[in-house]
C-alpha positions, -999 to +999 in steps of 0.1 A: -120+510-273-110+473-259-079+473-242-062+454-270-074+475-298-060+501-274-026+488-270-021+482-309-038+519-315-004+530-289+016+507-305+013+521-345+008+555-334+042+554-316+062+539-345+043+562-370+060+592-344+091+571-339+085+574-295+101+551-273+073+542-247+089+564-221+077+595-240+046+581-248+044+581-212+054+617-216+028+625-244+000+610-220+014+628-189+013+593-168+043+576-148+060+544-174+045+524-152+008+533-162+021+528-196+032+495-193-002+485-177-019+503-201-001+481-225-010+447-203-048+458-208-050+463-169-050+500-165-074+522-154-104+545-168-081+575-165-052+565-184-075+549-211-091+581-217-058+602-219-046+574-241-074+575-262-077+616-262-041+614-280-047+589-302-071+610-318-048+643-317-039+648-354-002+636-364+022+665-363+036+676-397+072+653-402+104+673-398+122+664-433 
């Protein structure tokens, strides 16, 4: 996935959980700042893959 498609695949996945980036950060098990590159397009092969691993984690059932 290109680093753009990336960043909008975080992006709609995090509103679609309701996460601030800080527990994306969490969810990905990397440091805020390795989010914020991530989001810049500059971050590297290992936080693309765990980004991309949990992008394709199913949605967990909404609490209602």
């Amino acid at each position: 996935m290109k680093p753009d498609e990336l960043s909008r695949a975080l992006q709609t996945r995090r509103r679609q959980l309701g996460l601030f980036w800080w527990q994306v950060a969490l969810e990905l098990d990397v440091g805020e700042d390795a989010v914020h590159r991530l989001r810049a397009g500059k971050a590297g092969p290992d936080v693309r893959r765990r980004a991309e691993e949990w992008l394709r984690r199913p949605n967990p059932p909404r609490e209602e």
